[in-house]
Gaussian input, Z-matrix of N, CA and C with variables (Angstrom, degrees):
# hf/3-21g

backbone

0 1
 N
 C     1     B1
 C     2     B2     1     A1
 N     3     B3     2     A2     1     D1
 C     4     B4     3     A3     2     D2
 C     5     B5     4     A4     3     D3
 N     6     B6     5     A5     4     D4
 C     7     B7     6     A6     5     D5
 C     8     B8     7     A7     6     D6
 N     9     B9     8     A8     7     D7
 C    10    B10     9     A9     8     D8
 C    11    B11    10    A10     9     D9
 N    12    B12    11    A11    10    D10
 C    13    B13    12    A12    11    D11
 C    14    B14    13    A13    12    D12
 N    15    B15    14    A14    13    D13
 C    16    B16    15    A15    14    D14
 C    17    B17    16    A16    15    D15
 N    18    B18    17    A17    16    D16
 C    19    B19    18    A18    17    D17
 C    20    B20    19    A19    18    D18
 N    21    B21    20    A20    19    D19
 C    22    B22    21    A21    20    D20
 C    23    B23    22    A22    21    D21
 N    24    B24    23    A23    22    D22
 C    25    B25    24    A24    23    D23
 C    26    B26    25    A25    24    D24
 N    27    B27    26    A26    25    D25
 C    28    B28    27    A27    26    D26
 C    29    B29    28    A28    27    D27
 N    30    B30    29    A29    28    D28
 C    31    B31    30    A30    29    D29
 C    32    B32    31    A31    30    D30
 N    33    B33    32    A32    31    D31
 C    34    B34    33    A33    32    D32
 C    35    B35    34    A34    33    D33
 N    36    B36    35    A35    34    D34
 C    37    B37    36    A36    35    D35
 C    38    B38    37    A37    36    D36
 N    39    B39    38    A38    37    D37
 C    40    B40    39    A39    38    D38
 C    41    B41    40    A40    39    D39
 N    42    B42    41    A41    40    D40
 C    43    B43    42    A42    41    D41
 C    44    B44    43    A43    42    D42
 N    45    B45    44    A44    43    D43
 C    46    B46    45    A45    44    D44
 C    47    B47    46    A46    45    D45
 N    48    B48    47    A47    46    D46
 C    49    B49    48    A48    47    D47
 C    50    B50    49    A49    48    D48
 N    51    B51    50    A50    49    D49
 C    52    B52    51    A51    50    D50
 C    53    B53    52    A52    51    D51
 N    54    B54    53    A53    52    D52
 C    55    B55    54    A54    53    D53
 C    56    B56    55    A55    54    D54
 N    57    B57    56    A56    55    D55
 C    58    B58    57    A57    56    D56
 C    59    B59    58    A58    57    D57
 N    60    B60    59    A59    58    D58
 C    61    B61    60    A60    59    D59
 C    62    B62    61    A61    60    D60
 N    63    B63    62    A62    61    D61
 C    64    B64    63    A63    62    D62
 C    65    B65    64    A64    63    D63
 N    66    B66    65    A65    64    D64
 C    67    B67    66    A66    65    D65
 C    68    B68    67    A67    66    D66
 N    69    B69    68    A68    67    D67
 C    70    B70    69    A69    68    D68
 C    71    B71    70    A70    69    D69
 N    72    B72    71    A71    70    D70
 C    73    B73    72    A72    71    D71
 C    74    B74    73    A73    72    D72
 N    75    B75    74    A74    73    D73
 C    76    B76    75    A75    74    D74
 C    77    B77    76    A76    75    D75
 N    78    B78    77    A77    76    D76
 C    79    B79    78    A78    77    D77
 C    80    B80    79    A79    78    D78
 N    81    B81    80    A80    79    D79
 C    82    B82    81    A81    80    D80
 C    83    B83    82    A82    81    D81
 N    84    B84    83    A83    82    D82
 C    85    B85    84    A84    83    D83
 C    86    B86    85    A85    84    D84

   B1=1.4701
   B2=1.5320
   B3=1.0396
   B4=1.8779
   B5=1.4626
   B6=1.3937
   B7=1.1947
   B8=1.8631
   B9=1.3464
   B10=1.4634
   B11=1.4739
   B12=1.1532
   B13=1.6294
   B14=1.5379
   B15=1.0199
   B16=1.1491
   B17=1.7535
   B18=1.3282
   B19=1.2812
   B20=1.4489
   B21=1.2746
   B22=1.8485
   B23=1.5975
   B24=1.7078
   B25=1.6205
   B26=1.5454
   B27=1.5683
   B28=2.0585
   B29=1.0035
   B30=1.4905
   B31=1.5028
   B32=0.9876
   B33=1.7377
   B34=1.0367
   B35=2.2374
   B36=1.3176
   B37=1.7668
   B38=1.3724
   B39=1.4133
   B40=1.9584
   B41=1.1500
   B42=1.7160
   B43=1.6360
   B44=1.1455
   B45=1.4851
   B46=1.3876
   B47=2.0212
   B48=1.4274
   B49=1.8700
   B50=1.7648
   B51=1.7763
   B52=1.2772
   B53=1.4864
   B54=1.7357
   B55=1.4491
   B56=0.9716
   B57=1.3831
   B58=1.8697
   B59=1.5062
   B60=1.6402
   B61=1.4796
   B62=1.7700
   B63=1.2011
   B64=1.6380
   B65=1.1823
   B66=1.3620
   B67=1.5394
   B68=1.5644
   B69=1.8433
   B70=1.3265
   B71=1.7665
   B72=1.1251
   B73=1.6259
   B74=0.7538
   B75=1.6094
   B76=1.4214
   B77=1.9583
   B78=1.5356
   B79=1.5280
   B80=1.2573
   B81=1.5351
   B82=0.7819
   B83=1.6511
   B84=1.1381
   B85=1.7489
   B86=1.5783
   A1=109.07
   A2=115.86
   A3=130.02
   A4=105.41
   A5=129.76
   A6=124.53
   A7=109.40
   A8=104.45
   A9=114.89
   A10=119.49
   A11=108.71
   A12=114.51
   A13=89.27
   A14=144.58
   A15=157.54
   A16=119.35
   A17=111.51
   A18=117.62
   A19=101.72
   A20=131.73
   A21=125.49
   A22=97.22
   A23=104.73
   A24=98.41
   A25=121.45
   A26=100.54
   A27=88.51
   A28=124.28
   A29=119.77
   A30=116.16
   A31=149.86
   A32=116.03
   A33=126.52
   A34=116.82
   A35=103.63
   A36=121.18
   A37=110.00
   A38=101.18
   A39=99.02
   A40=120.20
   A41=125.24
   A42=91.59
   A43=95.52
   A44=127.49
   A45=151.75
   A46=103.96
   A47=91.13
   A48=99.17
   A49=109.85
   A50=108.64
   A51=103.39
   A52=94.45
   A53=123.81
   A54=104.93
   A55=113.75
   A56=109.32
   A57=125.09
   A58=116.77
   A59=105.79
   A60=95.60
   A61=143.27
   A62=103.25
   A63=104.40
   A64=126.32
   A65=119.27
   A66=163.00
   A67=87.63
   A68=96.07
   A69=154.37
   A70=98.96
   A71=96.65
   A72=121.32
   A73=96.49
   A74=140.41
   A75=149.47
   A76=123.35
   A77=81.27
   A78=88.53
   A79=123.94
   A80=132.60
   A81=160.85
   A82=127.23
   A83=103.46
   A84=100.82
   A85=93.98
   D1=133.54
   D2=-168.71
   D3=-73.43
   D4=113.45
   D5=-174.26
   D6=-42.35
   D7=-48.24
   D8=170.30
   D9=-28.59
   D10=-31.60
   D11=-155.69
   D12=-117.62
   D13=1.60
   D14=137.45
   D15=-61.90
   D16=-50.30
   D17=179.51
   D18=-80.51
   D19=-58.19
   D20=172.44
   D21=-18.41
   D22=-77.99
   D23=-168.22
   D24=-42.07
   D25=-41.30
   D26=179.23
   D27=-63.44
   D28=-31.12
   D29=158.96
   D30=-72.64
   D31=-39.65
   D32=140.07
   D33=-23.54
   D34=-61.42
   D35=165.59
   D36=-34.68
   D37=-83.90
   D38=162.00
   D39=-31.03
   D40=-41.09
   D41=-158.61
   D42=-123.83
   D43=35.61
   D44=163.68
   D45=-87.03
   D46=-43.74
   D47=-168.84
   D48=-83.47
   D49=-17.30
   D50=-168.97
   D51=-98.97
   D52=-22.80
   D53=161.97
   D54=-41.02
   D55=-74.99
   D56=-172.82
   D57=-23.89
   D58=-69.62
   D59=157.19
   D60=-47.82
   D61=-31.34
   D62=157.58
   D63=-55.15
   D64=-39.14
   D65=-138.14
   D66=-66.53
   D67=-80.73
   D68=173.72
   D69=-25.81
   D70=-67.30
   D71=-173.83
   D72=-49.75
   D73=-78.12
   D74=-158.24
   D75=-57.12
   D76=-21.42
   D77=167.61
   D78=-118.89
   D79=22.69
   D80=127.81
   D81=-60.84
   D82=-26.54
   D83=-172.54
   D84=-132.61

């Protein structure tokens, strides 16, 4: 497995969890 294609997913991960938290936020307030 290509470290590359390894790193896509963690970031992709990160900015999958800080939507969510926006997400979260927005229906919250």
């Amino acid at each position: 497995m290509p470290f590359e294609f390894l790193e896509d997913i963690a970031i992709a991960d990160i900015a999958f969890r800080a939507w969510g938290k926006d997400l979260e936020e927005t229906f919250v307030s």
